[in-house]
VODREN-997802 format. One line per field, with one value per residue (C-alpha): x, y, z; residue in one letter. Coordinates in Angstrom, 3 decimals. Example, Ala and Ser with C-alpha at 12.3 -4.5 7.8 and 13.67 -1.06 7.14 Angstrom:
BEGIN
c1 (12.300/13.670);
c2 (-4.500/-1.060);
c3 (7.800/7.140);
dose (A/S);
//
This chain:
BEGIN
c1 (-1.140/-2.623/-0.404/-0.803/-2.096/0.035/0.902/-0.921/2.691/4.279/4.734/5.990/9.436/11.769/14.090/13.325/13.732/11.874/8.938/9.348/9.454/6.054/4.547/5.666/4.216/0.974/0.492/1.288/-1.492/-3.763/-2.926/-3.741/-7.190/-7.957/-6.880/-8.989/-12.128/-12.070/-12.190/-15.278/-16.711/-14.772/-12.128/-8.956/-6.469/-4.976/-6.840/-7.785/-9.660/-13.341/-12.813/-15.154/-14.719/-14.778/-17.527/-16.176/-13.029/-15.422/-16.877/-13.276/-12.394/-16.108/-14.794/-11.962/-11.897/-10.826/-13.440/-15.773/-13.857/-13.566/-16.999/-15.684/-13.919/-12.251/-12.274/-11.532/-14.218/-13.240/-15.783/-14.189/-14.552/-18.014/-19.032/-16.627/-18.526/-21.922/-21.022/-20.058/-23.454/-24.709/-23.303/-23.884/-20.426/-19.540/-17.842/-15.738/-15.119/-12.934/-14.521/-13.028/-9.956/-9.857/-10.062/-12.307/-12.426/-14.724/-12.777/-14.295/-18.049/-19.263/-21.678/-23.409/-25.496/-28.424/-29.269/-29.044/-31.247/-30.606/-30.137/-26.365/-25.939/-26.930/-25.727/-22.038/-21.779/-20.693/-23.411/-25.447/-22.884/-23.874/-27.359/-26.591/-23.481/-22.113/-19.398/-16.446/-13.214/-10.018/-10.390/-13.808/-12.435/-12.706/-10.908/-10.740/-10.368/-9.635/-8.453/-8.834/-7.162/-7.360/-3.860/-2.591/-0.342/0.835/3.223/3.244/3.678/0.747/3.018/1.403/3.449/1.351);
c2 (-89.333/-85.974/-83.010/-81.828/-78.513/-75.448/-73.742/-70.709/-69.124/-70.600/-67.250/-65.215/-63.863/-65.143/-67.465/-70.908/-72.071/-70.014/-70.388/-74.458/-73.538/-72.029/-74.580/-76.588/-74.880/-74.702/-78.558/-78.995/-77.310/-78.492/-81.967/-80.704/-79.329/-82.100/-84.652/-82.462/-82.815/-78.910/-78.469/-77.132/-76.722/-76.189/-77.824/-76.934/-77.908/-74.652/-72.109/-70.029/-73.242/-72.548/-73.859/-74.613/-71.909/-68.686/-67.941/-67.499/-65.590/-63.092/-62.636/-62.679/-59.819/-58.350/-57.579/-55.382/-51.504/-51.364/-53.400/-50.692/-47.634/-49.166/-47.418/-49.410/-52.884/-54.608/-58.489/-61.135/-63.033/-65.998/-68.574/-68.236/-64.700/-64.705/-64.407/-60.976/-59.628/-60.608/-58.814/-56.303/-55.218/-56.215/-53.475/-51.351/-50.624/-50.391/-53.535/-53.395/-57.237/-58.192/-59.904/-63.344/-63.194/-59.531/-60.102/-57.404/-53.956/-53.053/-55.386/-54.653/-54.803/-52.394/-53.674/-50.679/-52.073/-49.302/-50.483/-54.447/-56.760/-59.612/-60.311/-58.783/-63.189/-63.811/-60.278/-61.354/-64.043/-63.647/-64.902/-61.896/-59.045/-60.055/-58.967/-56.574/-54.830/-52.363/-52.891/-50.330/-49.566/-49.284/-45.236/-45.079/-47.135/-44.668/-45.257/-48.191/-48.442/-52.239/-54.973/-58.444/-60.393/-64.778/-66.846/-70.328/-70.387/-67.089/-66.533/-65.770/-62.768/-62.639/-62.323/-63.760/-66.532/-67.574);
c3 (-108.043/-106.757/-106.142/-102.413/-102.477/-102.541/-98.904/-98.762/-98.061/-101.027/-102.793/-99.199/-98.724/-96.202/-95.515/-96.938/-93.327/-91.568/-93.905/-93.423/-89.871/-89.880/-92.099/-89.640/-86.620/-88.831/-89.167/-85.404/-84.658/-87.022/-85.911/-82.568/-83.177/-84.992/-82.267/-79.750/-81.771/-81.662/-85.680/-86.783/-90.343/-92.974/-91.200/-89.525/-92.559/-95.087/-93.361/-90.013/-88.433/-86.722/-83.534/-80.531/-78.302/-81.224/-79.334/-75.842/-77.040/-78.719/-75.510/-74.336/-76.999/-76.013/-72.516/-73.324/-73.060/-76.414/-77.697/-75.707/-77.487/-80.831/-83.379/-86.528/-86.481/-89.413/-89.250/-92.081/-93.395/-91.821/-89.790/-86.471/-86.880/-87.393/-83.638/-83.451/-86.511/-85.125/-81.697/-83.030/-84.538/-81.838/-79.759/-82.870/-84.556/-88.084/-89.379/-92.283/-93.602/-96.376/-99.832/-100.276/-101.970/-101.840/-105.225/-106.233/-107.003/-104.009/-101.648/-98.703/-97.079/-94.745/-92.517/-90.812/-87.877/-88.358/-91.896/-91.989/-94.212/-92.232/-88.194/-86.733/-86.957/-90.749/-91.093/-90.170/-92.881/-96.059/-97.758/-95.125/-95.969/-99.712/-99.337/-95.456/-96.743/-99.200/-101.182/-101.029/-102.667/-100.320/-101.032/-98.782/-95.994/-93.157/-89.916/-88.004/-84.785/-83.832/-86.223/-85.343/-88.006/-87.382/-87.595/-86.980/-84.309/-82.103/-79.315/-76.098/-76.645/-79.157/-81.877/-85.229/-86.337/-88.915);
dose (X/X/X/X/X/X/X/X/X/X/X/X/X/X/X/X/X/X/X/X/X/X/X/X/X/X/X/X/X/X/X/X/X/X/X/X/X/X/X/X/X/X/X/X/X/X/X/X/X/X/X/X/X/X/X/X/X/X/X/X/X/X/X/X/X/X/X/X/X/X/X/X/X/X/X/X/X/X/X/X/X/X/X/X/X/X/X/X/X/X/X/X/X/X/X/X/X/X/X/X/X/X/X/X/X/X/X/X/X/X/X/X/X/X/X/X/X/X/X/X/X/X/X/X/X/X/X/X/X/X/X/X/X/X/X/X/X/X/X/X/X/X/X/X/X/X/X/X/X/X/X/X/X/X/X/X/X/X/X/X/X/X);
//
């Protein structure tokens, strides 16, 4: 019989019922996204799920003054945050996007929107920043101005809950 794979919060601190708690919260909506038919590739299960509609809440996130003040934005390589990382090139700021796993000892890609090999779209994926980016260390990150980082589930009060 297969194991089930490990949570991805299996080695976090915290109360043993608070992390069940979020683990919880995390398969609710998963079930939901899947039930909505709003799941898109990879999948909504053990990760930040794609969803239909990253696209409008980039636009969303587009249409903030922040967005408008921010020069360099960090995002996480993941697929619903690929239409945040395209914009941003698009409107010609400096993305900084982590290397899968972080396991690396350049973790990070800088994607600088005046010297791209590829569109700001192809550009945006990892398999673009691999050939559009430059690797760097954590000692040449420069200063970021916004940070939009995925999650699960979130309060009302926006509030990462994981």
């Amino acid at each position: 019989m297969p194991r089930p794979p490990k949570r991805h919060d299996h080695d976090a601190g915290g109360p043993a019922e608070l992390l069940a708690a979020k683990a919880a919260l995390r398969d609710e909506v998963w079930d939901a996204l899947i039930a909505a038919k709003a799941a898109r590739f990879p999948g909504a299960r053990h990760r930040i799920s794609n969803f239909i509609g990253a696209e409008a809440a980039a636009e969303r996130l587009r249409a903030l003054p922040e967005w408008a003040a921010a020069r360099t934005v960090k995002a996480n390589p993941d697929s619903a945050q690929l239409p945040v990382r395209q914009r941003a090139l698009q409107d010609g700021k400096t993305v900084f996007m982590a290397v899968p796993r972080l396991a690396e000892p350049e973790p990070f890609f800088l994607l600088d929107p005046a010297h791209l090999a590829d569109t700001p779209r192809r550009a945006a994926s990892i398999a673009g920043a691999t050939r559009s980016a430059r690797r760097v260390p954590v000692a040449e990150l420069t200063a970021v101005d916004l940070v939009v980082t995925g999650c699960v589930a979130a309060g009302a009060d926006g509030a990462r809950l994981g």
